[in-house]
C-alpha positions as CSV (number, residue, x, y, z in Angstrom):
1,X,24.7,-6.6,-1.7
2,X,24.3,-10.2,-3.7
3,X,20.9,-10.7,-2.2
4,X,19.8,-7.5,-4.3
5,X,21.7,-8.8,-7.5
6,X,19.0,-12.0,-7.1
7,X,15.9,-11.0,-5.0
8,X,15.3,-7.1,-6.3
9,X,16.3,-3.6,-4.4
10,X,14.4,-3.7,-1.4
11,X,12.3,-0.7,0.2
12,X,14.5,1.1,3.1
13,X,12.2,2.1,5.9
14,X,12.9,3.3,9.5
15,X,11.5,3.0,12.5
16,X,11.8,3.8,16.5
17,X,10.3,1.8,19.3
18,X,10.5,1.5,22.8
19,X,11.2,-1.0,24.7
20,X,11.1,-1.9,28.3
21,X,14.0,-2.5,30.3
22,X,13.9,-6.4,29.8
23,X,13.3,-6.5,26.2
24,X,16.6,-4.2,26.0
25,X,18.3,-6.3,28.3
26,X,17.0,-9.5,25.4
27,X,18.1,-7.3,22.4
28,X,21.4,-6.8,23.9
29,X,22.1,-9.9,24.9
30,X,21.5,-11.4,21.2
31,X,24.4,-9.3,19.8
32,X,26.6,-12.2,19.9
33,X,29.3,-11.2,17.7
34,X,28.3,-8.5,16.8
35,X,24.9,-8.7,15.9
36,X,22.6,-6.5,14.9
37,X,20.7,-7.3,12.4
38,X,17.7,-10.5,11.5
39,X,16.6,-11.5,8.5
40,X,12.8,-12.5,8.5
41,X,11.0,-14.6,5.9
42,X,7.8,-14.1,5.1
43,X,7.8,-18.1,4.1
44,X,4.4,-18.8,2.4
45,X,3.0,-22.6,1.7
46,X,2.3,-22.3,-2.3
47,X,1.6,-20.1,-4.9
48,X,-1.6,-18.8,-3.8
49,X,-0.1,-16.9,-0.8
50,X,-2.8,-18.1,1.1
51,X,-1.2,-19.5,4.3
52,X,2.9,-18.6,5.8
53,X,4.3,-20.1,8.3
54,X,4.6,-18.2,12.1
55,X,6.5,-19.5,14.8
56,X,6.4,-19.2,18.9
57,X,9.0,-18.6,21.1
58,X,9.0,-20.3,24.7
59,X,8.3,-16.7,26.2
60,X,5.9,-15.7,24.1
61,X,2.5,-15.5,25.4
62,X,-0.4,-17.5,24.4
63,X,-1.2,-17.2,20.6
64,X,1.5,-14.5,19.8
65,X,3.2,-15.6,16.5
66,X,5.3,-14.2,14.0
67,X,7.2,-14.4,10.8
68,X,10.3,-16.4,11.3
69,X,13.6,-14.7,11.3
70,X,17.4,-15.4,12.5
71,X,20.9,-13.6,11.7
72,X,23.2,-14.4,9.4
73,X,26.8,-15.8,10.7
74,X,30.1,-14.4,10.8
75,X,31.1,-15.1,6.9
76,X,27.9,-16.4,6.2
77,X,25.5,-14.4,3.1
78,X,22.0,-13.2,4.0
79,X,20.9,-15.8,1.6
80,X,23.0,-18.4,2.8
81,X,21.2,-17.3,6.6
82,X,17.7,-17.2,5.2
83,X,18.1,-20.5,4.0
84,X,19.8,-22.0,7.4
85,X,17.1,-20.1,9.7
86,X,14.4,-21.2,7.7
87,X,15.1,-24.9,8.4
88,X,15.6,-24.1,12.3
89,X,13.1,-22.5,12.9
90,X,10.4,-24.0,10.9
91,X,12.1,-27.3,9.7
92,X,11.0,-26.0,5.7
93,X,13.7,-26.0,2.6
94,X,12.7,-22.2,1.4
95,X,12.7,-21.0,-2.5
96,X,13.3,-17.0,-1.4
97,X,11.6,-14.8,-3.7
98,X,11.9,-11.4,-3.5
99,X,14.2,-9.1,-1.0
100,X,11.0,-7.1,0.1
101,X,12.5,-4.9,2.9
102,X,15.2,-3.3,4.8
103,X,13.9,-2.0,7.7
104,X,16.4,0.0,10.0
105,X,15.0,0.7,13.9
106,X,16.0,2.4,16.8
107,X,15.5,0.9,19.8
108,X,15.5,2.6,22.6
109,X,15.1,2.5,26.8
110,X,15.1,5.5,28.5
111,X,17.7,7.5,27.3
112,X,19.9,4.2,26.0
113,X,19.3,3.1,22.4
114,X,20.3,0.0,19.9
115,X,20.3,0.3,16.2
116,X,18.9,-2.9,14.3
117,X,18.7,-3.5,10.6
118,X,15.8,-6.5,9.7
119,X,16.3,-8.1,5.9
120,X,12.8,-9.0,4.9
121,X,12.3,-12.0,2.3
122,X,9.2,-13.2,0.7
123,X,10.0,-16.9,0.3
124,X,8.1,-20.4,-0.5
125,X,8.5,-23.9,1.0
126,X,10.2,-25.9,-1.0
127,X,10.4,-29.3,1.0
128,X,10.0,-29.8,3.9
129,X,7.7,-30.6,6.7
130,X,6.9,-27.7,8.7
131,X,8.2,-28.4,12.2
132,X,10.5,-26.3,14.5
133,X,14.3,-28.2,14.7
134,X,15.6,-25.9,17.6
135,X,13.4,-26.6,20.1
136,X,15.5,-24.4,22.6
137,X,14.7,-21.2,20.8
138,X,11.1,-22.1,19.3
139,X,7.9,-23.7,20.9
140,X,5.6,-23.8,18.4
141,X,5.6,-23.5,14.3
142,X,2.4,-23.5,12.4
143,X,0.0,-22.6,9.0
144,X,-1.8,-19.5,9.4
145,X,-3.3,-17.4,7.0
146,X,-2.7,-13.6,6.2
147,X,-5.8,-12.8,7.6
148,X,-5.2,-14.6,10.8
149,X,-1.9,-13.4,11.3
150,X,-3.1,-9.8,10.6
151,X,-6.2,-9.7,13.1
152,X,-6.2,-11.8,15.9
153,X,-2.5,-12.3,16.0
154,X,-2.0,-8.9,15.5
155,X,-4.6,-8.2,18.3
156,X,-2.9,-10.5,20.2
157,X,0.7,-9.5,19.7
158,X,-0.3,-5.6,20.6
159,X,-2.1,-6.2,23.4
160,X,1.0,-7.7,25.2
161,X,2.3,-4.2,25.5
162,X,5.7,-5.4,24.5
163,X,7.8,-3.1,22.3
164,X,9.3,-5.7,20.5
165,X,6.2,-7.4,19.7
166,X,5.0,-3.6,18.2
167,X,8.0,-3.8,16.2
168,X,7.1,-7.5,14.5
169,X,3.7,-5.8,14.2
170,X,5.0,-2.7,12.3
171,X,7.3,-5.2,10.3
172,X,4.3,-7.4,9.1
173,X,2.5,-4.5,8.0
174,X,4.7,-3.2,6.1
175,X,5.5,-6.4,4.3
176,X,1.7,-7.3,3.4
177,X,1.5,-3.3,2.2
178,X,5.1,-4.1,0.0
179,X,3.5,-7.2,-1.4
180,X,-0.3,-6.0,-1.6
181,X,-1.4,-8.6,-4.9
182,X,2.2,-8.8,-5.9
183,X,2.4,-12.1,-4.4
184,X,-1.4,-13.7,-6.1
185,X,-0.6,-12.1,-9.2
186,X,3.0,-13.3,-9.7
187,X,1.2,-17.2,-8.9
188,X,-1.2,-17.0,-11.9
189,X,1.6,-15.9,-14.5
């Protein structure tokens, strides 16, 4: 994969989650094409790792965020979709940094499942003012710190009982363990 060639070997991990019937029905629906995969940027404002930027969707409930993601096109690279999502969704140019992740989950719904890769970039903003551009798809985009986004986010996001949000949940985890001081240290050299 070129993404590797630039951004490092990423960790494989995988998961299972259920979902409920509607969040199956969602999933299913967004395998236009083919689909079934998201790449999700971890997209932070500086150096100092200090703040990344979330998004909300229209459906999600109040103060649920999460680390922006998308999929790539037909014929389009991962990178090439990183860089495209991350300026729909959050309205930022992104510098992607390392390729973190590769996180492959089964979904499933009774006795029905979906298989679902998520590419997971560290990235930073390289211009930009952070804004959503698809408005249809995304209510809200804002600043929040890792620690904000990791306890009452988190809190907020796993209360809702939604598998899907227990997934984001599980993904953010795993990307703050991946990156534990990676991210500070790599600003200071």
């Amino acid at each position: 994969m070129e993404a590797e060639d630039k951004y490092g070997v990423p960790r494989h991990l995988s998961m299972t989650f259920e979902i409920s019937e509607a969040e199956f029905t969602m999933l299913r629906a967004s395998r236009k094409n083919g689909r079934n995969h998201d790449i999700t940027m971890f997209i932070f404002d500086d150096r100092s790792c200090r703040d990344l930027a979330v998004i909300a969707k229209h459906m999600f409930p109040p103060g649920a965020y999460r680390a922006p993601s998308g999929a790539a096109n037909p014929g389009e690279s991962i990178e090439d979709g990183a860089h495209r999502e991350a300026m729909e969704e959050t309205g930022l140019e992104i510098e992607l940094d390392r390729f973190i992740l590769v996180i492959h989950v089964l979904f499933t719904c009774g006795e029905e499942s979906e298989s679902w890769r998520s590419f997971i970039f560290t990235a930073f903003r390289k211009g930009g003012v952070l804004g959503q551009h698809d408005f249809v798809e995304i209510s809200e985009t804002k600043w929040v710190s890792v620690e904000e986004l990791q306890g009452g986010i988190r809190k907020t996001l796993l209360d809702s009982g939604m598998g899907l949000f227990a997934y984001r949940v599980a993904l953010h985890d795993a990307t703050f363990k991946a990156i534990d001081g990676d991210c500070r240290k790599r600003s200071l050299t």
